[in-house]
TORFISE-243863 format. One record per atom (N, C-alpha, C): x, y, z; residue in one letter; residue number from 1; atom name. Coordinates in steps of 0.1 Angstrom, whole numbers. Atoms other than C-alpha are relative to their C-alpha. Example, Ala and Ser with C-alpha at 12.3 -4.5 7.8 and 13.67 -1.06 7.14 Angstrom:
> 9 | -12 | 0 | A | 1 | N .
> 123 | -45 | 78 | A | 1 | CA .
> 9 | 12 | 0 | A | 1 | C .
> -9 | -11 | 0 | S | 2 | N .
> 137 | -11 | 71 | S | 2 | CA .
> -8 | 11 | 8 | S | 2 | C .
END
This chain:
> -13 | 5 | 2 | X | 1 | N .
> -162 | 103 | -38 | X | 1 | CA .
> 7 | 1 | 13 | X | 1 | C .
> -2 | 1 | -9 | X | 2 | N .
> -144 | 96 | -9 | X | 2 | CA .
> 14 | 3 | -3 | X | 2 | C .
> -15 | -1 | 3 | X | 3 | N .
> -104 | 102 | -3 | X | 3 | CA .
> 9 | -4 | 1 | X | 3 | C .
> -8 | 12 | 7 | X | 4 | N .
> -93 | 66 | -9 | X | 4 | CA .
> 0 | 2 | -18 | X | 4 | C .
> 5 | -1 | 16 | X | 5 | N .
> -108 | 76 | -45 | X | 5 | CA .
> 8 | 6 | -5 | X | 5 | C .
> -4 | -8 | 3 | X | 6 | N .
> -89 | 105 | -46 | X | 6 | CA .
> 18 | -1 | -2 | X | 6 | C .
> -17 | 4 | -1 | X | 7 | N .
> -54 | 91 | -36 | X | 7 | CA .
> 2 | -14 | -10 | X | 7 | C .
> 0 | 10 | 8 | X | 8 | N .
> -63 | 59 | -58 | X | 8 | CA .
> 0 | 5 | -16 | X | 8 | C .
> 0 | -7 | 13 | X | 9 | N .
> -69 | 81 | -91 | X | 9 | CA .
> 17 | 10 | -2 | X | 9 | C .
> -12 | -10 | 1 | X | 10 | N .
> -38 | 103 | -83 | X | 10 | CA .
> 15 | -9 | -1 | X | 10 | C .
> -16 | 5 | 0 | X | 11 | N .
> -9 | 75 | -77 | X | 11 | CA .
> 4 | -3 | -14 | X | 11 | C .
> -9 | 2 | 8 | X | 12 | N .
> -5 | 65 | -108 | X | 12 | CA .
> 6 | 17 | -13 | X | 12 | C .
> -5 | -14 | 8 | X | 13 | N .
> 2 | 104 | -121 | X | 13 | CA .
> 13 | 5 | 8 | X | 13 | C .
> -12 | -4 | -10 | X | 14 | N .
> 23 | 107 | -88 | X | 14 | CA .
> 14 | -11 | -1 | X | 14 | C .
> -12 | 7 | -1 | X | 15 | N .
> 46 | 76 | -93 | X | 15 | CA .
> 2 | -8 | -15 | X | 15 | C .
> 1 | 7 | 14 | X | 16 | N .
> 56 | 63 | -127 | X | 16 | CA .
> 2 | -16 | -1 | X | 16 | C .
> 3 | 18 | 0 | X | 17 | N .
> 48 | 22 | -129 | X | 17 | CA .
> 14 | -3 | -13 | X | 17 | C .
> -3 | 4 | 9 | X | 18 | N .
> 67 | 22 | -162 | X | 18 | CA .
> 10 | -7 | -4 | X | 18 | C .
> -11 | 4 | 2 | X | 19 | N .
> 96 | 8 | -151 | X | 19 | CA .
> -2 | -17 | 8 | X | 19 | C .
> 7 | 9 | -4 | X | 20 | N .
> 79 | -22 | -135 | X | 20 | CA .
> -6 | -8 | -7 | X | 20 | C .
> 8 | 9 | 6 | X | 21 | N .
> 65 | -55 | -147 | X | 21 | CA .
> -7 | -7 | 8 | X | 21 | C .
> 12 | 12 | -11 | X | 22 | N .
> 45 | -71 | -117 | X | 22 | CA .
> 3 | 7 | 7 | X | 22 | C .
> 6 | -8 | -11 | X | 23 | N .
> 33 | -49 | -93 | X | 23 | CA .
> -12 | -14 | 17 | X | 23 | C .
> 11 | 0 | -13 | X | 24 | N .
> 16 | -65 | -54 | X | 24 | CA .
> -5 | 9 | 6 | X | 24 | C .
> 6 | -5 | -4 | X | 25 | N .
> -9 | -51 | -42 | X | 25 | CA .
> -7 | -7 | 13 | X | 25 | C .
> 3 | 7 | -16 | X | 26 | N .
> -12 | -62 | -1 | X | 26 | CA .
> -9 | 5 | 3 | X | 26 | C .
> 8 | -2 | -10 | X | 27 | N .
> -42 | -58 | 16 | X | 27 | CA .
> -8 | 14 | -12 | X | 27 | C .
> 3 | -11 | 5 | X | 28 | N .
> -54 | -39 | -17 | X | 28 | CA .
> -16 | -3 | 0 | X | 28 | C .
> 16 | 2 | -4 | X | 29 | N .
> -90 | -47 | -6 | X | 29 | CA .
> -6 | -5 | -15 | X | 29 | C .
> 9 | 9 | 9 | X | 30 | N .
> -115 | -51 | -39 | X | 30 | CA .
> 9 | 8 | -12 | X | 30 | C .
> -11 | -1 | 13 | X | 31 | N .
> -84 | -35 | -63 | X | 31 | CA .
> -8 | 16 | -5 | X | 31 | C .
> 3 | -15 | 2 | X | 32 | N .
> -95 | 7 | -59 | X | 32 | CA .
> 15 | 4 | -3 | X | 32 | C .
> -13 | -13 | 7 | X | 33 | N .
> -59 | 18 | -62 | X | 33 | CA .
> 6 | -9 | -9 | X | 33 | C .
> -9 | 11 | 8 | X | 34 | N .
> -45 | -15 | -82 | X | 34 | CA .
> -5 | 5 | -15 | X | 34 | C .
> 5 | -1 | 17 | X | 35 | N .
> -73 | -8 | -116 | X | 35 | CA .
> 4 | 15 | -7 | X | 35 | C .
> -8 | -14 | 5 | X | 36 | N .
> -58 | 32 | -120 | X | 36 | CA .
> 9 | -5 | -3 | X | 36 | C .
> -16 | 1 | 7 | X | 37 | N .
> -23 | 22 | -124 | X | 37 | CA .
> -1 | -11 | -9 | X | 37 | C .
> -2 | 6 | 14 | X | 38 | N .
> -30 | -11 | -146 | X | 38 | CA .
> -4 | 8 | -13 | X | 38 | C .
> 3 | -7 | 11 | X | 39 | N .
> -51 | 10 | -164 | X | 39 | CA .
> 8 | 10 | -7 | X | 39 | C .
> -6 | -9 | 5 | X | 40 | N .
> -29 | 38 | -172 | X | 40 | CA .
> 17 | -10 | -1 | X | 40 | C .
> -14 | 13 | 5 | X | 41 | N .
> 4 | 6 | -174 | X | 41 | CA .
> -4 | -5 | -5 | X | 41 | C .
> 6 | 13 | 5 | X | 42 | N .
> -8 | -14 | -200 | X | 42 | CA .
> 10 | -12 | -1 | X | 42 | C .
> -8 | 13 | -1 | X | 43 | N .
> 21 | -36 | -195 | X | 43 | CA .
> 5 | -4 | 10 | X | 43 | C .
> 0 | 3 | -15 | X | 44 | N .
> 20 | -39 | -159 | X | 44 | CA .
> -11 | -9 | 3 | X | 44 | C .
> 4 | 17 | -2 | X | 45 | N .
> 9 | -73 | -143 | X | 45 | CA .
> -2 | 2 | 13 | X | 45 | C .
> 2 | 1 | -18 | X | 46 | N .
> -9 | -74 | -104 | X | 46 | CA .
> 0 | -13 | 4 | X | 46 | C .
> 6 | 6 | -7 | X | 47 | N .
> -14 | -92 | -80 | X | 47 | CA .
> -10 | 5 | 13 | X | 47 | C .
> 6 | -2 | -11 | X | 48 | N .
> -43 | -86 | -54 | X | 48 | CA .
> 3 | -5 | 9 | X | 48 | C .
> -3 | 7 | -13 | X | 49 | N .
> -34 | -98 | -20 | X | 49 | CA .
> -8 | 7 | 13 | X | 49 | C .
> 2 | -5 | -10 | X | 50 | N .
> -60 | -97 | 6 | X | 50 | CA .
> -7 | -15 | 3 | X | 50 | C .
> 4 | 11 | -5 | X | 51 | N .
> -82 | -119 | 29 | X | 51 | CA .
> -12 | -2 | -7 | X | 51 | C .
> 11 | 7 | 6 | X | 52 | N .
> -103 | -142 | 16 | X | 52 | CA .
> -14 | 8 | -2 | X | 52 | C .
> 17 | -3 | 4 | X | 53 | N .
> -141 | -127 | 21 | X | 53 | CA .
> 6 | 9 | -10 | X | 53 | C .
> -7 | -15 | 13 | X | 54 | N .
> -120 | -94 | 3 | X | 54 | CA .
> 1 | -6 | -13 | X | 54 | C .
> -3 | 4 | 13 | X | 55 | N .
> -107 | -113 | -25 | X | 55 | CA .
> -16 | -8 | -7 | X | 55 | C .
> 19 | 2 | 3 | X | 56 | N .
> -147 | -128 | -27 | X | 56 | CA .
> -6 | 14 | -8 | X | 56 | C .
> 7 | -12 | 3 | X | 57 | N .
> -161 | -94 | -32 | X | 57 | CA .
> 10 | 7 | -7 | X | 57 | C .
> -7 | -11 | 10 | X | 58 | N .
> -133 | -77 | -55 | X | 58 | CA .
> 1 | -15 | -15 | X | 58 | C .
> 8 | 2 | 11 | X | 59 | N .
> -138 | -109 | -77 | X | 59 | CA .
> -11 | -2 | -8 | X | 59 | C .
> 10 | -3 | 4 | X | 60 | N .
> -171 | -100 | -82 | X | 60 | CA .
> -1 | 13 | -11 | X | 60 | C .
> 0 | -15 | 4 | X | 61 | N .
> -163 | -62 | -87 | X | 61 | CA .
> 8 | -1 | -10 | X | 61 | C .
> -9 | 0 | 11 | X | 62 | N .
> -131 | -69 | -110 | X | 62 | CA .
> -8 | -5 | -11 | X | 62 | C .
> 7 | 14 | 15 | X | 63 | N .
> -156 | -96 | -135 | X | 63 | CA .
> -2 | 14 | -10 | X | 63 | C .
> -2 | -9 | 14 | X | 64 | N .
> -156 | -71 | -170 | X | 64 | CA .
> 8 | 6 | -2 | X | 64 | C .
> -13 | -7 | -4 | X | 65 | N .
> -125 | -53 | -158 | X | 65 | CA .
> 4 | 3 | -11 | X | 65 | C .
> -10 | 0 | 13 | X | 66 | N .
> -106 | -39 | -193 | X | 66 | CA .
> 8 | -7 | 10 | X | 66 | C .
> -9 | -1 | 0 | X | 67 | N .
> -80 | -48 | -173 | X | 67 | CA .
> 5 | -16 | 11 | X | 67 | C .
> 5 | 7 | -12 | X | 68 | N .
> -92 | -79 | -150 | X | 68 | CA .
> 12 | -13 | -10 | X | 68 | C .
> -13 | 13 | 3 | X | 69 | N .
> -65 | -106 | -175 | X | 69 | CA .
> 8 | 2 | 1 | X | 69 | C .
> -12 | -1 | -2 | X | 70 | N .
> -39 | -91 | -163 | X | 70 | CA .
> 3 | 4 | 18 | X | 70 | C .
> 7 | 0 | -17 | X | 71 | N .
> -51 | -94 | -124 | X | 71 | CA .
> 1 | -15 | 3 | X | 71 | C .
> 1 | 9 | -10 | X | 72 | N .
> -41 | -123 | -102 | X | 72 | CA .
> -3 | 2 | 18 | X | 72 | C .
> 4 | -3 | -15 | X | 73 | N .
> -62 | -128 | -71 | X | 73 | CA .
> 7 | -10 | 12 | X | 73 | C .
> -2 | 14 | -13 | X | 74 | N .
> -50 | -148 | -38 | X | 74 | CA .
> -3 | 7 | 10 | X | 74 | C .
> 2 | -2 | -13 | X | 75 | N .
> -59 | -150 | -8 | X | 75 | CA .
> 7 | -2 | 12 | X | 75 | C .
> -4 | 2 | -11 | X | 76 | N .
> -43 | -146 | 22 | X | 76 | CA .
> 1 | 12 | 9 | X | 76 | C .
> -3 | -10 | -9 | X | 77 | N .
> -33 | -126 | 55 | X | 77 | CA .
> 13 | 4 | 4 | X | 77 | C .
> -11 | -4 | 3 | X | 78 | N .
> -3 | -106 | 47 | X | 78 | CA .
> 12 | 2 | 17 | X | 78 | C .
> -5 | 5 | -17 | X | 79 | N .
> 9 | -111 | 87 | X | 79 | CA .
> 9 | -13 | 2 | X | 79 | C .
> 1 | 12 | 1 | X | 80 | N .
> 9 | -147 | 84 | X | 80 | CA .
> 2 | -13 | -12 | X | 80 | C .
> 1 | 10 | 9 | X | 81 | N .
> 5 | -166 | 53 | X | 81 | CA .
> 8 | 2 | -6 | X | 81 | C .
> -11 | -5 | 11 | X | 82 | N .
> 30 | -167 | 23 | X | 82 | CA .
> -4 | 9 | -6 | X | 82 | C .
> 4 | -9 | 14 | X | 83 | N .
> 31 | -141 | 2 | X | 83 | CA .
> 7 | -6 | -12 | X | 83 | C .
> -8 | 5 | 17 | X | 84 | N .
> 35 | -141 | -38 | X | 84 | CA .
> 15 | 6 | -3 | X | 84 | C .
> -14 | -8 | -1 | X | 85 | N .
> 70 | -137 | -47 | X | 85 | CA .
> -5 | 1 | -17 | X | 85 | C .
> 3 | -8 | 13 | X | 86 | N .
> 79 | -125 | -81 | X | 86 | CA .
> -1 | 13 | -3 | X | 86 | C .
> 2 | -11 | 3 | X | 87 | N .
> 71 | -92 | -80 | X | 87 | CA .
> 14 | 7 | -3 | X | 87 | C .
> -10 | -12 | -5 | X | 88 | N .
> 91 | -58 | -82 | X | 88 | CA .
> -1 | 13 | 2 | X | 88 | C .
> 4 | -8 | -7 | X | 89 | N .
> 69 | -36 | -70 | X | 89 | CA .
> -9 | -1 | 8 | X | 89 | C .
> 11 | 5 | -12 | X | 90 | N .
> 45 | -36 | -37 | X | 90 | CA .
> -3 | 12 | 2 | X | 90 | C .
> 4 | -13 | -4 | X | 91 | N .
> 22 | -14 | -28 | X | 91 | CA .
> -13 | -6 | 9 | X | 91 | C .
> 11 | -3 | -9 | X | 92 | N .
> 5 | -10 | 3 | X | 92 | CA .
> -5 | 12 | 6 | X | 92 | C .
> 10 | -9 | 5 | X | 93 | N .
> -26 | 11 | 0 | X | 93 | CA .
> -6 | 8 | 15 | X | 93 | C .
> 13 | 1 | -8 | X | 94 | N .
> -44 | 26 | 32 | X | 94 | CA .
> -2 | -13 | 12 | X | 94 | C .
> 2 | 10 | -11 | X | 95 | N .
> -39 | 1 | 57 | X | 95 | CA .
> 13 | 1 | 12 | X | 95 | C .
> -13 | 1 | -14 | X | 96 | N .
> -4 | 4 | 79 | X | 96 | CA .
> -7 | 11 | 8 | X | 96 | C .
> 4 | -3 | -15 | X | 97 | N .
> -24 | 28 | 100 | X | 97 | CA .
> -8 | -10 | 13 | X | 97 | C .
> 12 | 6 | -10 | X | 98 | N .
> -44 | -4 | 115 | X | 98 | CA .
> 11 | -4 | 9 | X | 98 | C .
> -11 | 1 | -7 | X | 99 | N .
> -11 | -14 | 131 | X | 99 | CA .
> 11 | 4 | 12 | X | 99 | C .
> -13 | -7 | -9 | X | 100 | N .
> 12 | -9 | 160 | X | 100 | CA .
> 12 | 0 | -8 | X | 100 | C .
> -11 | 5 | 6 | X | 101 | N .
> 48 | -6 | 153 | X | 101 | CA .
> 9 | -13 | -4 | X | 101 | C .
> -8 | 11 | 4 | X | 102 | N .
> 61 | -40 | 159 | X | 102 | CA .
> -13 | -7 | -12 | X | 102 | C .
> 8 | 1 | 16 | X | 103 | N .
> 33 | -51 | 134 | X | 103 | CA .
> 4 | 2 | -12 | X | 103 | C .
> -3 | -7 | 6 | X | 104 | N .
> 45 | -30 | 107 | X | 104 | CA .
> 15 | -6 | -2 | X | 104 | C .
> -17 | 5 | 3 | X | 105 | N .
> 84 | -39 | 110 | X | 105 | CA .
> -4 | -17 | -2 | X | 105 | C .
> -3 | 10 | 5 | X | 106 | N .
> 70 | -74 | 110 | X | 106 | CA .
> -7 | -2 | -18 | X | 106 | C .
> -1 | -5 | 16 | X | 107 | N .
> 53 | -63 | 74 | X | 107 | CA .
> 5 | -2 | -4 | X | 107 | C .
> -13 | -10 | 10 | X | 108 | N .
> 77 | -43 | 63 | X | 108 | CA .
> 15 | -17 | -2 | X | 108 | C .
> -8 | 13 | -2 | X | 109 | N .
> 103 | -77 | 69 | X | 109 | CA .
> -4 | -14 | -10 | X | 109 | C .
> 5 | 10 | 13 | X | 110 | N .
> 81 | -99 | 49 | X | 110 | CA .
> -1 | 2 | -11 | X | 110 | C .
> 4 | -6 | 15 | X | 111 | N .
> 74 | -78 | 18 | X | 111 | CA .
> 15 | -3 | -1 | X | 111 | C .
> -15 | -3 | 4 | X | 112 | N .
> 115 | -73 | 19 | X | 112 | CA .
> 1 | -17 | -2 | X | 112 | C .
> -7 | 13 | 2 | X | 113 | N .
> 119 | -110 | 21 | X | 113 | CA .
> -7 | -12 | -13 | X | 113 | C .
> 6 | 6 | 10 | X | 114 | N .
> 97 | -119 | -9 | X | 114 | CA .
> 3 | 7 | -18 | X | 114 | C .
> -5 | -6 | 9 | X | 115 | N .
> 114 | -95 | -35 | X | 115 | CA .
> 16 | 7 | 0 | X | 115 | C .
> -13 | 1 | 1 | X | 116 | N .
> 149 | -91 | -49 | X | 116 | CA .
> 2 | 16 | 4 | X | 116 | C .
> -3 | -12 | -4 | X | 117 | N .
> 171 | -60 | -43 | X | 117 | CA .
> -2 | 10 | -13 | X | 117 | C .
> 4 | -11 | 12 | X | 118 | N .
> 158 | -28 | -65 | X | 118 | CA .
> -13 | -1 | 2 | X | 118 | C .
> 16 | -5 | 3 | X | 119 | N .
> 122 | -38 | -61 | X | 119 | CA .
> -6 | 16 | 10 | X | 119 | C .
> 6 | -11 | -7 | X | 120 | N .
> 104 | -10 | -50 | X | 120 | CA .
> -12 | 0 | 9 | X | 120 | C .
> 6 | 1 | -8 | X | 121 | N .
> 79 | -4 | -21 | X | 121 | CA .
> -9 | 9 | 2 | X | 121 | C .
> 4 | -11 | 1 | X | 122 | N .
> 51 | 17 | -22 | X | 122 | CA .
> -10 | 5 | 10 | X | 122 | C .
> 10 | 0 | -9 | X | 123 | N .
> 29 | 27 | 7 | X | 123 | CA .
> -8 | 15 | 6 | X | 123 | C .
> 8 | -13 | -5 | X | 124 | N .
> 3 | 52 | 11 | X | 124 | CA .
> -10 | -2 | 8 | X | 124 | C .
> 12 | -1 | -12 | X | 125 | N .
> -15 | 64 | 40 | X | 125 | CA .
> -3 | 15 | 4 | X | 125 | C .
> 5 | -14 | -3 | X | 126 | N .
> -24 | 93 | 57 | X | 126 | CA .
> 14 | 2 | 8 | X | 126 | C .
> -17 | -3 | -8 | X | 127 | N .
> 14 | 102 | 70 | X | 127 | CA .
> -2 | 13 | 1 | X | 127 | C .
> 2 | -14 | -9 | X | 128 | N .
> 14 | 130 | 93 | X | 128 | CA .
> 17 | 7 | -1 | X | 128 | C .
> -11 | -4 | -1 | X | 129 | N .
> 43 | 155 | 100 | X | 129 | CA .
> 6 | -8 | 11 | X | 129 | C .
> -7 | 5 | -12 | X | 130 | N .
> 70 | 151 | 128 | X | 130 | CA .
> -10 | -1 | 11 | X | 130 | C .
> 10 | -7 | -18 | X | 131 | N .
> 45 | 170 | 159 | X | 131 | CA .
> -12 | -10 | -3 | X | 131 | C .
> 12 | 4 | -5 | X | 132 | N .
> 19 | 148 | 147 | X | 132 | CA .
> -14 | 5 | -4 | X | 132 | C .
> 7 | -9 | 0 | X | 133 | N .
> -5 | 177 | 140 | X | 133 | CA .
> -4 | 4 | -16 | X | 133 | C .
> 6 | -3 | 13 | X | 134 | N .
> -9 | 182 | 102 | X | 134 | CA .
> 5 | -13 | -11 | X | 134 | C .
> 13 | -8 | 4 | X | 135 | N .
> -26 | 172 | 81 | X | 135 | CA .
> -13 | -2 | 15 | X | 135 | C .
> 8 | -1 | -12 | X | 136 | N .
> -55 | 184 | 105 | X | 136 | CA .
> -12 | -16 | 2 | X | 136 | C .
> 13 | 9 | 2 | X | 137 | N .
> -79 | 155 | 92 | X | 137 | CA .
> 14 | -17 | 6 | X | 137 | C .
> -10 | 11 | -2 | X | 138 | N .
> -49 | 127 | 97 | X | 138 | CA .
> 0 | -2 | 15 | X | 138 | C .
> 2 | 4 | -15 | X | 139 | N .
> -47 | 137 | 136 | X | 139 | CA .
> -19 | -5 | 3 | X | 139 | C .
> 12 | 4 | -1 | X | 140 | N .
> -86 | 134 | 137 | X | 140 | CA .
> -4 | -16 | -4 | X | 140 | C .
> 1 | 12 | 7 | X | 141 | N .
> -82 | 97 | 118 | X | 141 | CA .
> 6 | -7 | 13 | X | 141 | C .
> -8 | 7 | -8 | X | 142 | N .
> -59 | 87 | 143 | X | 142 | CA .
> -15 | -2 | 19 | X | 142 | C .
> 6 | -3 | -11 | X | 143 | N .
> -84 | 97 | 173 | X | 143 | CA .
> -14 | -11 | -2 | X | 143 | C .
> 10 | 9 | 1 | X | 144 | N .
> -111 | 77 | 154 | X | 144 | CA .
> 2 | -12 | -5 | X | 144 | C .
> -4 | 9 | 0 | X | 145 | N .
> -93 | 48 | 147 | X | 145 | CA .
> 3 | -10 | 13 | X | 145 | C .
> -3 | 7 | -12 | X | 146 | N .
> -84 | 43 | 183 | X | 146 | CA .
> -16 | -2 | 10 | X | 146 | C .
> 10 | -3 | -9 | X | 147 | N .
> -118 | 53 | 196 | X | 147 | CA .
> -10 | -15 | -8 | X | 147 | C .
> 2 | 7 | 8 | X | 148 | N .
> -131 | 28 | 169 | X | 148 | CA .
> 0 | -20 | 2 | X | 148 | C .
> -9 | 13 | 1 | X | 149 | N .
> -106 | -7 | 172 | X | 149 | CA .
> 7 | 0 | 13 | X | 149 | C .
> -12 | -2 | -3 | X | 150 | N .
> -85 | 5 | 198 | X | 150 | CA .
> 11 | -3 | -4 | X | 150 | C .
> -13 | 3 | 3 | X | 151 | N .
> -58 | -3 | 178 | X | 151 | CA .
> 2 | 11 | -11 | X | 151 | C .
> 2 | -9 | 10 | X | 152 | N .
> -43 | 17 | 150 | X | 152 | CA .
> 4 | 13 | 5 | X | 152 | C .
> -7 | -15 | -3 | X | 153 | N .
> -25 | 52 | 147 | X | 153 | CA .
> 7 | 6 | -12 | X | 153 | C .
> -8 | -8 | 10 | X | 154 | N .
> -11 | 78 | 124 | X | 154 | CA .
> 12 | -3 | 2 | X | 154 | C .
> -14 | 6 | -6 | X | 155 | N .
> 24 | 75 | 117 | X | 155 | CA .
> 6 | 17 | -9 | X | 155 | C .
> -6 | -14 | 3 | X | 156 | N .
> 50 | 106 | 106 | X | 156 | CA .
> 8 | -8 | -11 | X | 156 | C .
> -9 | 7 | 15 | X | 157 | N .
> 72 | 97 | 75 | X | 157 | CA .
> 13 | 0 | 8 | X | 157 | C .
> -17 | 3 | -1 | X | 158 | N .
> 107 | 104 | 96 | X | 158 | CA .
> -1 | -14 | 12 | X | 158 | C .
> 1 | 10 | -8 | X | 159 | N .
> 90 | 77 | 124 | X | 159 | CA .
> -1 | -12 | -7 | X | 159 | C .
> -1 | 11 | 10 | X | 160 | N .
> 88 | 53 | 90 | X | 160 | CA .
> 11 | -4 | -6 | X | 160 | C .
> -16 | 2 | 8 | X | 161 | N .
> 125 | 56 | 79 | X | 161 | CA .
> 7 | -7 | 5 | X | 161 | C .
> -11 | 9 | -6 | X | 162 | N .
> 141 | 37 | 105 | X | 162 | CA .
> -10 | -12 | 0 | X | 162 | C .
> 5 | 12 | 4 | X | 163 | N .
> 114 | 11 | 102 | X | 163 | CA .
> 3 | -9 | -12 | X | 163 | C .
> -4 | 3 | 14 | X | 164 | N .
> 123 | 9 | 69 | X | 164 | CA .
> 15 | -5 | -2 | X | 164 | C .
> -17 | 2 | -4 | X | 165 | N .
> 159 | 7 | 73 | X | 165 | CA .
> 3 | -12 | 11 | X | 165 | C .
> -3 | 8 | -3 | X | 166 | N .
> 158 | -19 | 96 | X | 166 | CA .
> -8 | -12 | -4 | X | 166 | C .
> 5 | 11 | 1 | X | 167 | N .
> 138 | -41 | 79 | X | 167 | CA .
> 2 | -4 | -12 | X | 167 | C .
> -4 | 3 | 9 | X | 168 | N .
> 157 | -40 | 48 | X | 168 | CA .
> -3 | 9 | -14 | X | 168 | C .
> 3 | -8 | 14 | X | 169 | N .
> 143 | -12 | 26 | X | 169 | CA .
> 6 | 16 | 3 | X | 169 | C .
> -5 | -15 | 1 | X | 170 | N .
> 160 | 23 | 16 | X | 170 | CA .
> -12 | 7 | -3 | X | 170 | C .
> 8 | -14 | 3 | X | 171 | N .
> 138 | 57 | 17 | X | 171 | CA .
> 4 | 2 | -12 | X | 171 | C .
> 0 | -2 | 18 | X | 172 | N .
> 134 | 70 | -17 | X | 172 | CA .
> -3 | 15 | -1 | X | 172 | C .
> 6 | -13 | 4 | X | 173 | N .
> 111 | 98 | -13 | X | 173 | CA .
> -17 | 2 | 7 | X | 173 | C .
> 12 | -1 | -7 | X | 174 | N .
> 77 | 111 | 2 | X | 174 | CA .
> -3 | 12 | -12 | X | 174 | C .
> 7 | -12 | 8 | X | 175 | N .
> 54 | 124 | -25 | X | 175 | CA .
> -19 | 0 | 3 | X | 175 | C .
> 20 | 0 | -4 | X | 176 | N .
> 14 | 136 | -17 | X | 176 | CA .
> -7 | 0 | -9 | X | 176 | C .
> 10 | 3 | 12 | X | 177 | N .
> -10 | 121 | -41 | X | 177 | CA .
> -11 | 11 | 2 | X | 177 | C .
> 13 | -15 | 1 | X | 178 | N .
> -41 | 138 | -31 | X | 178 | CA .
> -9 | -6 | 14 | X | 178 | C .
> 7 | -1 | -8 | X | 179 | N .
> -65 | 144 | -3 | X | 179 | CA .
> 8 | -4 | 14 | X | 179 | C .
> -8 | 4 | -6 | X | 180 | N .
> -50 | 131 | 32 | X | 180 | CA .
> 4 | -11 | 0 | X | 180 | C .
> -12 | 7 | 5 | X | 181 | N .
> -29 | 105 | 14 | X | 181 | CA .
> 12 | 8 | -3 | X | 181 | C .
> -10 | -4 | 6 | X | 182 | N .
> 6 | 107 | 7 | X | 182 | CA .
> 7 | -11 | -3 | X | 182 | C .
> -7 | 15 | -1 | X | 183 | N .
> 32 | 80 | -6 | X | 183 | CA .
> 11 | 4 | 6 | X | 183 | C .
> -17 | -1 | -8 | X | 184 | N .
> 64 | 69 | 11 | X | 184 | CA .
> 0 | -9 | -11 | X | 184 | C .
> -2 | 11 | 16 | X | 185 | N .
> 85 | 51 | -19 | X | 185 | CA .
> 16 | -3 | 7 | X | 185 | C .
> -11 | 5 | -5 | X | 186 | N .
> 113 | 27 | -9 | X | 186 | CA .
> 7 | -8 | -3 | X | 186 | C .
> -10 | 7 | 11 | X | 187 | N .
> 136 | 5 | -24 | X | 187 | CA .
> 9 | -10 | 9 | X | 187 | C .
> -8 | 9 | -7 | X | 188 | N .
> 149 | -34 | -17 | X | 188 | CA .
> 13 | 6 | 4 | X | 188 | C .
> -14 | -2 | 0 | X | 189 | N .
> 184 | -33 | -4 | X | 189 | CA .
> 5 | -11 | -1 | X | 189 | C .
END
């Protein structure tokens, strides 16, 4: 079991869906953290949003799904293409560490511009402290991310609040699902 598994089984204990009717899921790869929370919301509605080959191979993996008729796939590159509007909650899973900052604020800018004010924003990664330094495995991700892509970097949760804030979303809260995940939870304005 690896410690996407671990932070994918734990969000939906850590954040309650229940107040939600259509949940996106950006760049949720083949739908590891999207099938816990439909499963435990049975009246919660996704969307998958990733790039094409991805959405290829997670409609493979979703086919028997209990939960796969209440799963819309599309494809696209959450950078660039439209996203699905509709929603009123987003969650991105494990991926804003691939990013520089202006990257991210231009994200963070699009998700805000495809859902009304109250939706909520949900985004887990491996979010480090202020120094940088814990969790110990978080600075080690960061080292092999760059050594890896050169691109890509850990981020601190107080270096995510003014991103957030200027790109149209309120801070909410930082809660740690499990293993080195944690979520940041944020809210249209």
């Amino acid at each position: 079991m690896c410690s996407s598994d671990l932070g994918a089984r734990a969000l939906p204990r850590v954040y309650d869906f229940s107040r939600h009717q259509r949940l996106l899921d950006v760049g949720g790869g083949t739908g590891s953290y999207l099938l816990p929370v439909l499963g435990k919301f049975g009246a919660l509605r996704g969307t998958l949003y990733d790039l094409p080959p991805t959405i290829a191979i997670a409609r493979r993996r979703l086919e028997g799904s209990s939960v796969r008729d209440r799963i819309e796939l599309v494809e696209g590159d959450a950078l660039f293409d439209a996203l699905p509007v509709g929603h009123d909650a987003i969650l991105a899973a494990g991926f804003l560490h691939l990013f520089d900052p202006d990257k991210i604020a231009l994200l963070l800018r699009r998700l805000r511009d495809v859902v009304r004010p109250g939706a909520r924003l949900l985004v887990v990664d491996q979010w480090m402290d202020a120094t940088h330094t814990k969790p110990v495995f978080g600075a080690m991700l960061a080292a092999t991310y760059l050594m890896l892509s050169g691109n890509g970097d850990t981020y601190s949760v107080e270096e995510a609040q003014p991103w957030l804030a200027a790109n149209g979303w309120r801070f909410v809260a930082h809660e740690p699902p499990a293993a080195v995940t944690s979520l940041v939870v944020a809210e249209a304005q």
